[in-house]
Biopython code that builds the backbone (N, CA, C, O; Angstrom):
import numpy as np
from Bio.PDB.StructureBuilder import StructureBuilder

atoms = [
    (1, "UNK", "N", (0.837, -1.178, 0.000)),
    (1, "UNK", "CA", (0.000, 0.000, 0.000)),
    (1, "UNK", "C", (0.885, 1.245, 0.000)),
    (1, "UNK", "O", (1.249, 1.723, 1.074)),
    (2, "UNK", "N", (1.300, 1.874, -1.352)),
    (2, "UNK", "CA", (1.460, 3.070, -1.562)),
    (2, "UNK", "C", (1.012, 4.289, -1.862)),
    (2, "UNK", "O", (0.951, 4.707, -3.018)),
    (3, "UNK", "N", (0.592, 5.087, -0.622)),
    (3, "UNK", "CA", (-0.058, 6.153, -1.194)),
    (3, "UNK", "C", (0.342, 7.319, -1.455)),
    (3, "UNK", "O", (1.394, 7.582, -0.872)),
    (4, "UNK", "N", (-0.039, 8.094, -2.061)),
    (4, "UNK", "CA", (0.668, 9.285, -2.271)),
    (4, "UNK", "C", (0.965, 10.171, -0.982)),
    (4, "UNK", "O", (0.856, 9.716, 0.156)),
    (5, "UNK", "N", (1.279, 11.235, -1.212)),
    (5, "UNK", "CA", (2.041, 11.817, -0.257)),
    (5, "UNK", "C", (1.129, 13.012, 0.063)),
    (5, "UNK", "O", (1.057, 13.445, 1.213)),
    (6, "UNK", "N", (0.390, 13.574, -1.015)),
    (6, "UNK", "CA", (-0.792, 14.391, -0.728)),
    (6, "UNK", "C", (-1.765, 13.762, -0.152)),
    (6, "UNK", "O", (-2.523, 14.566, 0.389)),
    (7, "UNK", "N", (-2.248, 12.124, 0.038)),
    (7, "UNK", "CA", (-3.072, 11.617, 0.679)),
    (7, "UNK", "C", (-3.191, 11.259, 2.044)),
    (7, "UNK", "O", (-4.128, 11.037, 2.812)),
    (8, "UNK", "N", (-1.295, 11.275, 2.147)),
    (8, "UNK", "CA", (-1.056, 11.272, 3.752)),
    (8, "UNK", "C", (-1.309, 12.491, 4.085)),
    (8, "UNK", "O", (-2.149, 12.767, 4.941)),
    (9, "UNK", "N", (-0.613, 13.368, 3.448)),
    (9, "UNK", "CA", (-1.300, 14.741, 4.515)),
    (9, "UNK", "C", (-2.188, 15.438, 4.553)),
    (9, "UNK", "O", (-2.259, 16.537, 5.103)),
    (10, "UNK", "N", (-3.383, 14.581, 3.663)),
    (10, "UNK", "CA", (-4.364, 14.980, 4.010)),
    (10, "UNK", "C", (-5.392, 14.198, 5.132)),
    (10, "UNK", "O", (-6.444, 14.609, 5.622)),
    (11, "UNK", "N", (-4.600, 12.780, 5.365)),
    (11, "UNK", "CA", (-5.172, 12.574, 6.590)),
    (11, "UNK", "C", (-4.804, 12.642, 7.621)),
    (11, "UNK", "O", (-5.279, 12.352, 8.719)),
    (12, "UNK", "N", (-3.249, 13.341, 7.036)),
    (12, "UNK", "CA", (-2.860, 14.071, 8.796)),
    (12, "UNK", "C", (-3.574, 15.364, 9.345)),
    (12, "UNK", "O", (-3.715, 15.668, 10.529)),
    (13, "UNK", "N", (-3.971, 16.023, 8.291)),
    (13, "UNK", "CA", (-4.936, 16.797, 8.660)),
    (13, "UNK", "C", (-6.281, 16.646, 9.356)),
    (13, "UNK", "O", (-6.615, 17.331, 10.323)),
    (14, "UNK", "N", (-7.088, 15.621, 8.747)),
    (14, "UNK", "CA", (-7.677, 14.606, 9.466)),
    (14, "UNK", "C", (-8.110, 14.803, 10.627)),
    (14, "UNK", "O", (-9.082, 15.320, 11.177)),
    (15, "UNK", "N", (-6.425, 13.858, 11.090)),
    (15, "UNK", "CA", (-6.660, 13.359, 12.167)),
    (15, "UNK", "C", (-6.531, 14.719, 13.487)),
    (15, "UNK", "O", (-7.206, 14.950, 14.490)),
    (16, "UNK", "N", (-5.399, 15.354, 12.909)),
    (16, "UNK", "CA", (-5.814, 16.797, 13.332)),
    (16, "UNK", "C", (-6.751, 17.558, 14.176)),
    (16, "UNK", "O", (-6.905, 18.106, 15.267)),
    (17, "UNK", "N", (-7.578, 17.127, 12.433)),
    (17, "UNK", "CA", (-8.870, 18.032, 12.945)),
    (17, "UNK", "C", (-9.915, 16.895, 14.566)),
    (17, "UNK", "O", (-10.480, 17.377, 15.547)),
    (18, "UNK", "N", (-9.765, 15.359, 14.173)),
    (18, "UNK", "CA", (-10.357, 14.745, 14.881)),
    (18, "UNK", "C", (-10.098, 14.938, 16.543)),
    (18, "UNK", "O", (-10.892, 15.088, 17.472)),
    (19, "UNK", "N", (-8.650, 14.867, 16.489)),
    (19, "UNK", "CA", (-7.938, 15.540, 17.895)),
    (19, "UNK", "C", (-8.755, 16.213, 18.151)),
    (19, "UNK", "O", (-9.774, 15.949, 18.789)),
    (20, "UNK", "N", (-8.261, 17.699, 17.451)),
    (20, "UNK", "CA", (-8.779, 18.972, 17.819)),
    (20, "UNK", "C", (-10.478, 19.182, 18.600)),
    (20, "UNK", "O", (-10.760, 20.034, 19.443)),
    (21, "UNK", "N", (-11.260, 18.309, 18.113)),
    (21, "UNK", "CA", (-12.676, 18.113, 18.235)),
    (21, "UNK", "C", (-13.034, 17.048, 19.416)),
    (21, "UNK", "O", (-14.151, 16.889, 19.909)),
    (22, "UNK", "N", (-11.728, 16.290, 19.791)),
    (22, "UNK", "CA", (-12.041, 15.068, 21.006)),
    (22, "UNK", "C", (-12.458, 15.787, 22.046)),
    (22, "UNK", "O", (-11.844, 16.719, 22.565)),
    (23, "UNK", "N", (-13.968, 15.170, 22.496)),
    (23, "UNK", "CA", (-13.883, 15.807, 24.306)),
    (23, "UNK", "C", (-13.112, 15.561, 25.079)),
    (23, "UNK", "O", (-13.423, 16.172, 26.101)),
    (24, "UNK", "N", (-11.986, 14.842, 25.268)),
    (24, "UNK", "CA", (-10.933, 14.533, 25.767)),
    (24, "UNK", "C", (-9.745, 15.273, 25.887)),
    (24, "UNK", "O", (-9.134, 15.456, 26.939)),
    (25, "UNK", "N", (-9.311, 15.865, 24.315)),
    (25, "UNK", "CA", (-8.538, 17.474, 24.515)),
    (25, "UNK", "C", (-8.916, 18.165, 24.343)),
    (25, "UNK", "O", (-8.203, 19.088, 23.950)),
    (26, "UNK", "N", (-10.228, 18.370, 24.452)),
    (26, "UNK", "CA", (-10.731, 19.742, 24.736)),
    (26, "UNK", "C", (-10.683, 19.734, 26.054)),
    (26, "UNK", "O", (-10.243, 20.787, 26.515)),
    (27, "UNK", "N", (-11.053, 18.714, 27.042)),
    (27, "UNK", "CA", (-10.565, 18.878, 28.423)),
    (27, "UNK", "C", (-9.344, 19.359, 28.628)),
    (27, "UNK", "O", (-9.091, 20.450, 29.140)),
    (28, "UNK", "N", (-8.498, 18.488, 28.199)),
    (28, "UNK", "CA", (-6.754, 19.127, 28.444)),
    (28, "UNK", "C", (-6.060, 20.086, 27.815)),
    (28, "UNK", "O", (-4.870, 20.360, 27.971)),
    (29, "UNK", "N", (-6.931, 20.647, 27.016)),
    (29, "UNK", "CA", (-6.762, 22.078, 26.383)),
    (29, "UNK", "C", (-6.555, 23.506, 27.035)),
    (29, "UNK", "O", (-5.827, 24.491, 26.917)),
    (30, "UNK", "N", (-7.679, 23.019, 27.834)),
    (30, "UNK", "CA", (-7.975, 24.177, 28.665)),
    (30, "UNK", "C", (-6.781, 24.301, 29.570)),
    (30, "UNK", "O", (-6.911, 25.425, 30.056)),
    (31, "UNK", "N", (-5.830, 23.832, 29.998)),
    (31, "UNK", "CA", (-4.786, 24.355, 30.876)),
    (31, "UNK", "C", (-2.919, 23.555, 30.078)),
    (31, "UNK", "O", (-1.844, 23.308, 30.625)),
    (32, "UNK", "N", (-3.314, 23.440, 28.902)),
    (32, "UNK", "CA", (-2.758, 22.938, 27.910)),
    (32, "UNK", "C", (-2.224, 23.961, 27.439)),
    (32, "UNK", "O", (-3.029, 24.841, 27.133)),
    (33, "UNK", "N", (-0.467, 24.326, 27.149)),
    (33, "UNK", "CA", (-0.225, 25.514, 26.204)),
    (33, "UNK", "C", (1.042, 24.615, 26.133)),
    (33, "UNK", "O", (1.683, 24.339, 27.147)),
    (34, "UNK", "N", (1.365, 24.182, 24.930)),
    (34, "UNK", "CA", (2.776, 23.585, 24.914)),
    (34, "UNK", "C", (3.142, 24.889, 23.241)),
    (34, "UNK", "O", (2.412, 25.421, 22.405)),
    (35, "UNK", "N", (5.067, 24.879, 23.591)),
    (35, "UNK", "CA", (5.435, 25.376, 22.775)),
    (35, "UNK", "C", (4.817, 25.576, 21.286)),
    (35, "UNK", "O", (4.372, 26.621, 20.811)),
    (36, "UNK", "N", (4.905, 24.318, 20.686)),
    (36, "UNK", "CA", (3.795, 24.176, 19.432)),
    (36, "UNK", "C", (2.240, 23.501, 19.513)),
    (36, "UNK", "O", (1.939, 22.427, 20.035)),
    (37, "UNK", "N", (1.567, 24.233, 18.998)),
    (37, "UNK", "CA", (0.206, 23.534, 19.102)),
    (37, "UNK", "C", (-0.519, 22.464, 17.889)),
    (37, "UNK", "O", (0.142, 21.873, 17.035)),
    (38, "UNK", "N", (-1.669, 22.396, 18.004)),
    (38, "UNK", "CA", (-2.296, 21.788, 17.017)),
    (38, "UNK", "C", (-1.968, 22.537, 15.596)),
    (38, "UNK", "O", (-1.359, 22.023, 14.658)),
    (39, "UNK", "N", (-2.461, 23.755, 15.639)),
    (39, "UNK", "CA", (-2.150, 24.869, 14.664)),
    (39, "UNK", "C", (-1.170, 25.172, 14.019)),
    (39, "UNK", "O", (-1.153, 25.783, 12.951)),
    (40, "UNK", "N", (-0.177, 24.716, 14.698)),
    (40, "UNK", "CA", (1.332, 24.899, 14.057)),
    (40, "UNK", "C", (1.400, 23.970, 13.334)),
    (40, "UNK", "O", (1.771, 24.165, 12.177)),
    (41, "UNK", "N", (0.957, 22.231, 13.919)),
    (41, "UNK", "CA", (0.901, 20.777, 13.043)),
    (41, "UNK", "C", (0.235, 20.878, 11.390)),
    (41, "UNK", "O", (0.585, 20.406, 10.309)),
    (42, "UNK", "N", (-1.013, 21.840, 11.891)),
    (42, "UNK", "CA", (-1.584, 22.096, 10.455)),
    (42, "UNK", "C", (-1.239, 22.845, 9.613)),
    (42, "UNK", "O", (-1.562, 22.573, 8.457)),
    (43, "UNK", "N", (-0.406, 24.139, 9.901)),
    (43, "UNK", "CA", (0.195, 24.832, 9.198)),
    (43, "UNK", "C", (1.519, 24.405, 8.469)),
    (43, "UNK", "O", (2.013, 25.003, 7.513)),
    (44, "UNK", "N", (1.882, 23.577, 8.909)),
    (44, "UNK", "CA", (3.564, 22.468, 8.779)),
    (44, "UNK", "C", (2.594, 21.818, 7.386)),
    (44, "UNK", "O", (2.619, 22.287, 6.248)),
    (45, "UNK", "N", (2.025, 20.997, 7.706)),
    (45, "UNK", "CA", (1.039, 20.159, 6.660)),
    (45, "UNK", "C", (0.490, 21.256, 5.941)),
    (45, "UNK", "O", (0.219, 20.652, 4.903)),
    (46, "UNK", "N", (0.198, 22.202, 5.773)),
    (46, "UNK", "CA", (-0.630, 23.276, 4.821)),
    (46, "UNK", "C", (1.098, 23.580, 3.311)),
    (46, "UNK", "O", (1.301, 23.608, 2.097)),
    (47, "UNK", "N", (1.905, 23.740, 4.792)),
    (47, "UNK", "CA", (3.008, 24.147, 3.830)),
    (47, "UNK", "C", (3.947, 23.312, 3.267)),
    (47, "UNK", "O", (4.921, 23.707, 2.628)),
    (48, "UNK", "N", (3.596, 21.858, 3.556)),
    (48, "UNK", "CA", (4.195, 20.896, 2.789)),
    (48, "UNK", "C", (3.354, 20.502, 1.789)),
    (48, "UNK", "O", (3.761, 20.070, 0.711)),
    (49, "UNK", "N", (1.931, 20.656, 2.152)),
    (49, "UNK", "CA", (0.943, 20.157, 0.356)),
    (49, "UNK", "C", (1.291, 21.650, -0.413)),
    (49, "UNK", "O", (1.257, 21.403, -1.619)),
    (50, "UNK", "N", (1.581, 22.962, -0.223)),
    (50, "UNK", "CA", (1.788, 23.856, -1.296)),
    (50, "UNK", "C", (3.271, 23.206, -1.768)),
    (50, "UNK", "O", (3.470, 23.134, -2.981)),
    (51, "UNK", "N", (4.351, 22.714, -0.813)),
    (51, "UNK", "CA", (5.600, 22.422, -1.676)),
    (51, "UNK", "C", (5.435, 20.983, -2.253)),
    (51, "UNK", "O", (6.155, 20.704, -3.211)),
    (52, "UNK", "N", (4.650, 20.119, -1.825)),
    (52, "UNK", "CA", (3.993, 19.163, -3.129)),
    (52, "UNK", "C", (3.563, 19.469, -3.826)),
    (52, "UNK", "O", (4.300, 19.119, -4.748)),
    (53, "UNK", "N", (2.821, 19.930, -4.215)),
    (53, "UNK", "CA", (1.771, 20.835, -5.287)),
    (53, "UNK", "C", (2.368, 21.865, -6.186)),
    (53, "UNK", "O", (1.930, 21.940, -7.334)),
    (54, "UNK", "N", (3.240, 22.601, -5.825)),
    (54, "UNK", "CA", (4.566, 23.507, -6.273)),
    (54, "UNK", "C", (5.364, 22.240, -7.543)),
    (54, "UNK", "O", (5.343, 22.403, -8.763)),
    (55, "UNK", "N", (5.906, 21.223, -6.922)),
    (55, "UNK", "CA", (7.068, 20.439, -7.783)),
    (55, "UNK", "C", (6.186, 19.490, -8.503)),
    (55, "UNK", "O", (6.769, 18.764, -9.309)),
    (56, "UNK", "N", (4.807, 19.329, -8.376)),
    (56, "UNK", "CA", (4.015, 18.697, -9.639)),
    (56, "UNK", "C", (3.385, 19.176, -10.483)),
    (56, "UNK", "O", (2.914, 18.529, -11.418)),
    (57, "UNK", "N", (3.232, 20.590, -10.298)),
    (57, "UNK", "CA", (2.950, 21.495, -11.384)),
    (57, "UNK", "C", (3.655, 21.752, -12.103)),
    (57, "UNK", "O", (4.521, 22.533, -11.708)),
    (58, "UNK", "N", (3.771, 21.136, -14.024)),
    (58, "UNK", "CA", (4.057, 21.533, -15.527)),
    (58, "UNK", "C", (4.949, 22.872, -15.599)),
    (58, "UNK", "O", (4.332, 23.937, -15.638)),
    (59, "UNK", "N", (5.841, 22.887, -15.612)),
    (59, "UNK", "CA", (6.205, 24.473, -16.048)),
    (59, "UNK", "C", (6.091, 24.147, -17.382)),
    (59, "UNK", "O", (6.588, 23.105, -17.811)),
    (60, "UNK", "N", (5.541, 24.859, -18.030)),
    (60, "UNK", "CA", (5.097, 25.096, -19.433)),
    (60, "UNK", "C", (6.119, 25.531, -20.372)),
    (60, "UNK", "O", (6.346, 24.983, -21.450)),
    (61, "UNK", "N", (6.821, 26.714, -19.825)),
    (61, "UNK", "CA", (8.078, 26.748, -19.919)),
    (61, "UNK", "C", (9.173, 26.316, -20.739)),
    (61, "UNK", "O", (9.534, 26.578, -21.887)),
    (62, "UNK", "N", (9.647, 25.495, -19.712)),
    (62, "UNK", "CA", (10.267, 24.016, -19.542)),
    (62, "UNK", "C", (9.630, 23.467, -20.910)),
    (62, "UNK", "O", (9.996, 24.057, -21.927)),
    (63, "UNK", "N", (8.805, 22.506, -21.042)),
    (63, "UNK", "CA", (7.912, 22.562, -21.840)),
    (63, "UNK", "C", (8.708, 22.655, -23.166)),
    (63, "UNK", "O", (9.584, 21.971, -23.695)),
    (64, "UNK", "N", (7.775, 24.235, -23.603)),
    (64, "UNK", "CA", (8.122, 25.096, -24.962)),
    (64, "UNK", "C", (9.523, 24.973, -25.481)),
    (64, "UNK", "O", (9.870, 24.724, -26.636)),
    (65, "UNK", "N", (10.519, 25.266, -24.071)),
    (65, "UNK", "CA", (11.988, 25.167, -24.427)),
    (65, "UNK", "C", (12.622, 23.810, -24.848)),
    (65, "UNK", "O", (13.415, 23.898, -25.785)),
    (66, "UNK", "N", (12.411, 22.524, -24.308)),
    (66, "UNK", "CA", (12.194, 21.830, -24.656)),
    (66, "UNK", "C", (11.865, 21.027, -26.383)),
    (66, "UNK", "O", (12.685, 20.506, -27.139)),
    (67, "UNK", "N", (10.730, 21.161, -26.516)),
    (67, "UNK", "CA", (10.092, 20.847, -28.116)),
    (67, "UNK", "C", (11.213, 22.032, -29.509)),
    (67, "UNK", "O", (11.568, 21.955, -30.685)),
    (68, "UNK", "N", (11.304, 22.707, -28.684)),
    (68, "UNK", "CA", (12.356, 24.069, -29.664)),
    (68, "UNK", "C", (13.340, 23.546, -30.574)),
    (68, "UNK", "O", (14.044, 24.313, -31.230)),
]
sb = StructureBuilder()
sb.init_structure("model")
sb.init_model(0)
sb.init_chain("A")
sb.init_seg("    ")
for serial, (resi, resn, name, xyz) in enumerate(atoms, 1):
    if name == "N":
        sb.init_residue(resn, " ", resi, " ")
    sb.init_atom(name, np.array(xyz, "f"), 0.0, 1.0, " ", f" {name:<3s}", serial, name[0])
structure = sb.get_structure()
């Protein structure tokens, strides 16, 4: 089972969000402040699917220069 790499982080997001929503840390939230938070996890993952998404996008470019 190989999945892509945009599919993992999108269920690291996920799971994330599932955390984020447990009545369980929402209990331990409340007196909960560690250096990095949930928010930072998702923003890490926000900015690794733009640098996936970045190196699978066509430069067209490339491309044109190419066929020349």
């Amino acid at each position: 089972m190989n999945q892509s790499l945009n599919s993992l982080i999108q269920q690291a997001q996920q799971t994330i969000l599932q955390i984020r929503n447990h009545p369980d840390y929402k209990q331990i939230a409340v007196n909960y402040s560690p250096d990095l938070t949930l928010g930072d996890a998702t923003a890490a993952l926000t900015y690794l699917e733009w640098e996936v998404e970045e190196r699978t996008t066509i430069d067209v470019a490339k491309l044109e220069a190419f066929s020349s």
